[in-house]
C-alpha positions in Angstrom: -23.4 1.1 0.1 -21.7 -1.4 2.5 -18.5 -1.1 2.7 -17.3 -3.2 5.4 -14.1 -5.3 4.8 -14.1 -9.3 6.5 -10.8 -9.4 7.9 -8.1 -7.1 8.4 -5.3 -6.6 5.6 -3.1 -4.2 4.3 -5.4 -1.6 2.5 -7.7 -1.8 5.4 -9.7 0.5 7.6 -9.7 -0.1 11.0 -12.7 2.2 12.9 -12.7 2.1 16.5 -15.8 1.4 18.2 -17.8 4.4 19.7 -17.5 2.6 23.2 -13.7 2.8 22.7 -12.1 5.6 24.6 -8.1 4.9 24.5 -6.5 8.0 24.9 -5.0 7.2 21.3 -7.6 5.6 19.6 -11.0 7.2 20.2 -13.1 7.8 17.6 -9.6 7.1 15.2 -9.3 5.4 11.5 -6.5 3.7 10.8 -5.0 2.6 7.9 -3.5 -0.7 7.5 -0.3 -0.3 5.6 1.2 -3.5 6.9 -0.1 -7.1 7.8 1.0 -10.3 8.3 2.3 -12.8 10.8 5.0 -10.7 12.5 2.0 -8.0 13.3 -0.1 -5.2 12.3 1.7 -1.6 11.3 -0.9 1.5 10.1 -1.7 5.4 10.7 -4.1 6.7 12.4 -5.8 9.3 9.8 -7.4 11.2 11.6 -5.6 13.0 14.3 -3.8 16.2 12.9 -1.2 18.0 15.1 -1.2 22.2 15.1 2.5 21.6 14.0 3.8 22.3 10.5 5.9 19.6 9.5 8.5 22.6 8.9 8.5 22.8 12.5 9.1 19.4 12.5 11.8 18.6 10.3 14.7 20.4 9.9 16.1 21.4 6.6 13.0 20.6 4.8 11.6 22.7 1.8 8.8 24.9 2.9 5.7 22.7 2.5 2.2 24.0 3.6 1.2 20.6 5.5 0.9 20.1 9.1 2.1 17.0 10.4 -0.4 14.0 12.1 -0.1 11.6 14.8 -0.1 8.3 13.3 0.3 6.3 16.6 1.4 5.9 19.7 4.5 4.0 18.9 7.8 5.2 17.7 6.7 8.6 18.0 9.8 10.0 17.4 9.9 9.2 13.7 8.8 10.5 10.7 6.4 8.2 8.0 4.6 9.4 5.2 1.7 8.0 2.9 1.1 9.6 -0.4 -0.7 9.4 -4.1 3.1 10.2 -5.5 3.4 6.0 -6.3 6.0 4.9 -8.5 6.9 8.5 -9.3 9.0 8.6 -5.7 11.7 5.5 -5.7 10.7 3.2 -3.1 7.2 3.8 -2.4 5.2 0.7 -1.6 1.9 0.3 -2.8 -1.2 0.0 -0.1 -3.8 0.2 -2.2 -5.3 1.2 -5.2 -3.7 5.3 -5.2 -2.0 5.2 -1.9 1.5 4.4 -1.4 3.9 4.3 1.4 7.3 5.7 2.3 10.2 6.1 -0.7 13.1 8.1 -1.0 13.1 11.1 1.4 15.8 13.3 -0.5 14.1 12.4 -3.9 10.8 13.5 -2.0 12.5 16.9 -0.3 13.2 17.5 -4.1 10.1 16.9 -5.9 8.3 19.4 -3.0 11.2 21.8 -3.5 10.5 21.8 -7.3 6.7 21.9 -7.0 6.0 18.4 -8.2 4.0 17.4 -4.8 1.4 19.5 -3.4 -0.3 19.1 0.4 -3.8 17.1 -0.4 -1.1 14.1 -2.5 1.0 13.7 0.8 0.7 13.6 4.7 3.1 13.0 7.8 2.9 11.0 10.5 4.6 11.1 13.6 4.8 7.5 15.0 2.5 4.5 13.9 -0.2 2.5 15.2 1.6 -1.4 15.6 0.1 -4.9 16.8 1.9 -8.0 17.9 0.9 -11.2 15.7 -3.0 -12.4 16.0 -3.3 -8.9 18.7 -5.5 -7.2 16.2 -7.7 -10.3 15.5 -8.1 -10.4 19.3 -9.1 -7.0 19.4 -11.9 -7.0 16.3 -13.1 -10.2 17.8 -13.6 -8.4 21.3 -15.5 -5.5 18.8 -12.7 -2.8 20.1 -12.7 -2.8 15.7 -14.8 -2.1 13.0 -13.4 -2.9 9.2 -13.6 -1.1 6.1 -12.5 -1.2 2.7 -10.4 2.3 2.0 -9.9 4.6 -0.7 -7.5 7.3 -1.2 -10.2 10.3 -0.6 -10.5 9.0 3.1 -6.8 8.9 3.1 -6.3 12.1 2.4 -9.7 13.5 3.3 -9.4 17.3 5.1 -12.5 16.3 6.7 -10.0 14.8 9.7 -13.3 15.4 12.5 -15.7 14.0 10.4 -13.7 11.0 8.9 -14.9 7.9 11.2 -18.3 9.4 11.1 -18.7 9.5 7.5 -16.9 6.2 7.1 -19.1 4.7 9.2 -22.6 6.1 7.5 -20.7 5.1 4.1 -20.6 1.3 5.3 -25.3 1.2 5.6 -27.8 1.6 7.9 -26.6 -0.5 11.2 -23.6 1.7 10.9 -24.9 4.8 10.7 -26.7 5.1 13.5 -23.4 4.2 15.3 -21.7 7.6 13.7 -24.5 9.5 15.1 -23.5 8.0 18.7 -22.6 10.7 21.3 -18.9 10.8 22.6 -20.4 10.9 26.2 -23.6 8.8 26.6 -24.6 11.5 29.2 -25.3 13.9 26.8 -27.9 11.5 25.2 
């Protein structure tokens, strides 16, 4: 089934080519939670951290969830995306099942009173971020590949496997990209 997206929007899956290897962004899938002409904002899915976001945050209800690295910018601050939606005041839609941000005390409750569980949230240190038209530069130099998303990507615990079984989820002239080796030398 191909599953490839034309241009890039929120809702969006951003896969970075196999030849891409940015410290950041190799081998990464990003979700595009923001997009229009001031610039691009998403999270990279796909890069969990070893630290517990109780580690992380301070007065925080005990939560069994490590925390990701969402980007390389603004590292220093906390996001969140989640399947909570309309439930958490504030949350903006992304797509169908995936919401973004809301309320943080109203979220520190609903965790403290059970109402959230791990696999319908995740944190993100920083964010991924592109000046105006930057992005569209970048997928037109073929840095990009695009895809549509769905929240069992989003919150997939498969964080090693996710831009390979993206990319064989998108047909044939993809797949044999996801079976490319990291290092052509091992080829």
């Amino acid at each position: 089934m191909k599953r490839q997206a034309t241009k890039p929007k929120q809702g969006t899956l951003l896969l970075s080519d196999p030849f891409l290897h940015d410290s950041y962004f190799k081998r990464s899938v990003v979700l595009i939670s923001e997009h229009d002409d001031q610039g691009t904002l998403g999270f990279i899915l796909n890069k969990p951290t070893e630290i517990p976001i109780n580690e992380a945050l301070e007065d925080f209800p005990f939560f069994d969830s490590n925390l990701y690295f969402g980007g390389p910018v603004d590292t220093d601050s906390l996001f969140y995306i989640h399947t909570i939606g309309e439930k958490l005041n504030g949350a903006r839609k992304i797509a169908e099942g995936i919401y973004w941000g809301g309320d943080f005390n109203d979220l520190k409750s609903m965790i403290s009173n059970a109402l959230v569980s791990p696999e319908h949230i995740r944190f993100y240190a920083g964010y991924a971020g592109w000046e105006p038209d930057q992005l569209k530069h970048e997928i037109k130099d073929n840095s990009w590949m695009l895809s549509k998303v769905n929240s069992h990507y989003a919150f997939s615990n498969s964080s090693e496997q996710l831009w390979s079984i993206i990319l064989k989820s998108m047909g044939n002239k993809y797949a044999l990209l996801a079976n490319f080796p990291e290092d052509v030398s091992w080829n």
